[in-house]
N, C-alpha and C positions, 0 to 999 in steps of 0.2 A: 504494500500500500504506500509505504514510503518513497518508495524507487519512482511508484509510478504518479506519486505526486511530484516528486523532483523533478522528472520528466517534463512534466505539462507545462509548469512553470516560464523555461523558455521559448516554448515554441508560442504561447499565449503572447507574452511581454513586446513583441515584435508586431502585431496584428491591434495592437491598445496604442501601442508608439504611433502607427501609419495613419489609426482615429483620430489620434486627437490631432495630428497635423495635417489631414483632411479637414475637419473643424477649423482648426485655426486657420485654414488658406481660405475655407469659404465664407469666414466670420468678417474678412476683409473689407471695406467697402471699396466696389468698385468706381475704379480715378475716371473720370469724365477727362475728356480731349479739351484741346481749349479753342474759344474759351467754351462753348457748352457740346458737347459732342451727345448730345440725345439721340442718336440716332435719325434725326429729321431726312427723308429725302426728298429734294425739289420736283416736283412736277417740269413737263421737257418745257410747258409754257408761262411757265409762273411770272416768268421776266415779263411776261407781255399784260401782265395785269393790270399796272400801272400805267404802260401807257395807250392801252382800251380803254381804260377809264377816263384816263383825259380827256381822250377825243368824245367819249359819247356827255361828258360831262360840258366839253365846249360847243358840239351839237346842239345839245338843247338848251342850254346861254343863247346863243345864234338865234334859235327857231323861236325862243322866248321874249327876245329884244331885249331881255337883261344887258349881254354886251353886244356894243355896236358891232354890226358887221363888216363896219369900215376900221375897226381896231383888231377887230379878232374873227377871220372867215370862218364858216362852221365847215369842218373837215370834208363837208361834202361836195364844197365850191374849191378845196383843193386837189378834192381827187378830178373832178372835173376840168381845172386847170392844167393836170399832170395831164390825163386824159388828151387834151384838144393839142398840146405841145409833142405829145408822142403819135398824136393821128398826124398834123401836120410834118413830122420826120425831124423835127428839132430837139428833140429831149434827148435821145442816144448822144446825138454828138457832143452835146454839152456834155454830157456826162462822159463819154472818152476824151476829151480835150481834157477836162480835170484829171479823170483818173492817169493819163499818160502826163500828164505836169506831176503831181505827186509822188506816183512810184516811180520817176526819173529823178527828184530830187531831194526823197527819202535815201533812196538808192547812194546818191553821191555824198551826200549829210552823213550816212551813217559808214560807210568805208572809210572817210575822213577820220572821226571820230573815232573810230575802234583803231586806226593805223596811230594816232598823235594822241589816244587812252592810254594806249601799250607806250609809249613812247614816254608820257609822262610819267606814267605808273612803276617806271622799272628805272627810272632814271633819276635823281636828283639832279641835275646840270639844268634835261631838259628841264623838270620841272619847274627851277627856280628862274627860266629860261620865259618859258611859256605860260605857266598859270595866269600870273598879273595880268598880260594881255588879253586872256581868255575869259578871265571873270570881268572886265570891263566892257569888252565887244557882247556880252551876255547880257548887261544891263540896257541895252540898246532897243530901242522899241521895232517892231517889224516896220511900220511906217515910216521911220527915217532913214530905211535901209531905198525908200523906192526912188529917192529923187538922184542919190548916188548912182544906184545901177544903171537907172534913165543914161546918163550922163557917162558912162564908162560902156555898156554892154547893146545902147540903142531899147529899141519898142519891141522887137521880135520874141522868140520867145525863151530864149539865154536869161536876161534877169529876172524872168519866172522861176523858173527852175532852181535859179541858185538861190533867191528869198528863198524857196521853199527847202534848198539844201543848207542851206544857215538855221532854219526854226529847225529842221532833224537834228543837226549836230550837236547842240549843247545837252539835250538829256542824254544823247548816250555817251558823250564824252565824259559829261559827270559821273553816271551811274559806274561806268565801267574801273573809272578812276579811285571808284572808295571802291568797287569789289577787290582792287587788285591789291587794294590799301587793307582790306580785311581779312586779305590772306593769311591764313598760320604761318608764320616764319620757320617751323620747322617742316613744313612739307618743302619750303627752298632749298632749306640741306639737306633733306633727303635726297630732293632732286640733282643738287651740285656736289655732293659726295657719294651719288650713283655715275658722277660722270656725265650728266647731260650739258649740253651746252646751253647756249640763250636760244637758237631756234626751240631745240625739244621744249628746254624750260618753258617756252613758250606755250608749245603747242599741248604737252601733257600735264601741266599743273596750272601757269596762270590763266588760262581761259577756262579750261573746265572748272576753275574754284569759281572765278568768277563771270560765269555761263546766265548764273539768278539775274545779278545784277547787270548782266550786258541786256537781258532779255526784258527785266524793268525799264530799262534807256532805250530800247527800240521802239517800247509801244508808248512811251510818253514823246518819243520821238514823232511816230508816226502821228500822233494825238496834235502835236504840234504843226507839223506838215500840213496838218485839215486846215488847221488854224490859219495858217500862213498863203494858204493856196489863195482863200478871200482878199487877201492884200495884194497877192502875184495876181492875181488877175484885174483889180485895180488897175495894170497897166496896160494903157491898150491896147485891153483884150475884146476881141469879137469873139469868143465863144468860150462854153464853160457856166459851171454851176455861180461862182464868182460874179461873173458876167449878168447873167439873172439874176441876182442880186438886184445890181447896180441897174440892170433896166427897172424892175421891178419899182425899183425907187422914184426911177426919174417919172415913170409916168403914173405914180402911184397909183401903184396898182397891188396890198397888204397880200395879196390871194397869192403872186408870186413871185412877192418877197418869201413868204412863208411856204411856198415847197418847196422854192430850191434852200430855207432852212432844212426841210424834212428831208429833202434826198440828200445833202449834208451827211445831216446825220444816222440815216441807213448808211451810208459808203462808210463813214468811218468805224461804225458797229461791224459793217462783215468784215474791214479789212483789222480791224483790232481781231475779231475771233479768228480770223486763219493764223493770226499773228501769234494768237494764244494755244490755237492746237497746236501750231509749231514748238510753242515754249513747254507744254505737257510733254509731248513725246521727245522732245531733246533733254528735258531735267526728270526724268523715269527714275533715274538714280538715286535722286535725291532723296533725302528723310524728312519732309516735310508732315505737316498735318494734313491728314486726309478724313472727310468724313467719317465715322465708322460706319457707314453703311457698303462703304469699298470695299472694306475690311474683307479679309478671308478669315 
């Protein structure tokens, strides 16, 4: 009886140990993501809630004479407007005349900028060389940029394009500049006491560190290029969503001033989200916060 109470003893003690530390793992409270990781997942249209709501909210302002219709068209006078400019064969081209000013001048803004990022970022000479210049030409308003170019580049469509490659170049020039500034300084030595030089160095540690922040400065980049294309085309421009603007104005005419706002701002919306699928599938790596509903 003895033996075979001594027995039990340890094989029991092993099976009471893995309880109570099942207990205390589930007695835990579970850490929420930040800042509240509930589980929420967004519906594919949610975004659009806000602003269907507007429009049937400025609709019936409109239809109610609450607000003038010479202040605020009701959405139906500018699908209407969009309507009779794309029957007559004029809406496309304005709208490629901008989108080809744009992504030519995003395009040159933003190689500038990641070649003279890199250049500050790894350099003290350049830097102490370049920054002062850079933060000064930065405070410079887009409009004082037009009677310059007038003046050096002609009416054609060169000082379009460079306005608009001037508003790209300063966010990614910045962003890139603190990523490179944010880097671990021992991932350098790793990399220069692996032997790499400044091209590798280049290419396999300071742009993959700072990939976040280059991809932050392209879409405030691009954000700003919308911005600026309004002013670039200020210059005697005959076509273009800019252009609508400025007609829209002279013969006041609210209904389209106010679409070629709204086609504005569709262009910049789709071209920000490719900008951003591109930024998901290049930073996969990364460890960032992700909904838990991602989760595996």
């Amino acid at each position: 009886m003895s033996e075979t109470g001594s027995g039990s003893l340890p094989a029991q003690a092993p099976v009471r140990t893995e309880t109570v530390r099942a207990k205390s793992v589930t007695a835990q409270p579970v850490r929420k993501g930040w800042p509240h990781d509930d589980g929420y997942r967004p519906g594919r249209f949610t975004g659009w809630i806000l602003p269907v709501a507007f429009l049937l909210l400025a609709e019936v302002c409109a239809r109610l004479d609450i607000i003038p219709a010479r202040l605020l068209p009701p959405p139906s006078e500018l699908a209407q407007t969009l309507w009779s400019l794309a029957a007559r064969g004029e809406l496309l081209p304005h709208i490629w005349a901008s989108l080809a000013r744009v992504l030519a001048g995003f395009a040159i803004g933003s190689l500038l900028a990641i070649a003279l990022g890199l250049l500050v970022g790894i350099s003290r000479r350049a830097e102490a060389l370049l920054e002062p210049s850079f933060q000064a030409l930065r405070a410079i308003p887009s409009l004082a940029w037009i009677p310059l170019l007038l003046l050096w580049l002609g009416i054609d469509e060169t000082p379009k394009i460079v306005l608009i490659a001037i508003g790209a170049f300063f966010p990614v020039y910045l962003n890139l500049v603190a990523g490179i500034r944010d880097i671990d300084y021992k991932l350098i030595e790793v990399g220069t006491s692996s032997g790499l030089g400044a091209p590798e160095l280049i290419r396999h540690i300071l742009l993959p560190a700072a990939l976040p922040y280059l991809f932050t400065g392209l879409r405030g980049g691009l954000s700003l290029a919308w911005m600026f294309l309004v002013a670039a085309e200020l210059i005697a421009a005959t076509r273009g969503v800019g252009y609508l603007l400025s007609d829209g104005r002279e013969s006041s005419r609210p209904d389209l001033v106010l679409a070629a706002i709204l086609i504005l701002a569709l262009l910049g919306k789709f071209s920000d989200s490719l900008l951003r699928l591109l930024e998901q599938r290049s930073l996969r790596w990364r460890d960032a916060h992700r909904p838990s509903a991602t989760k595996s």
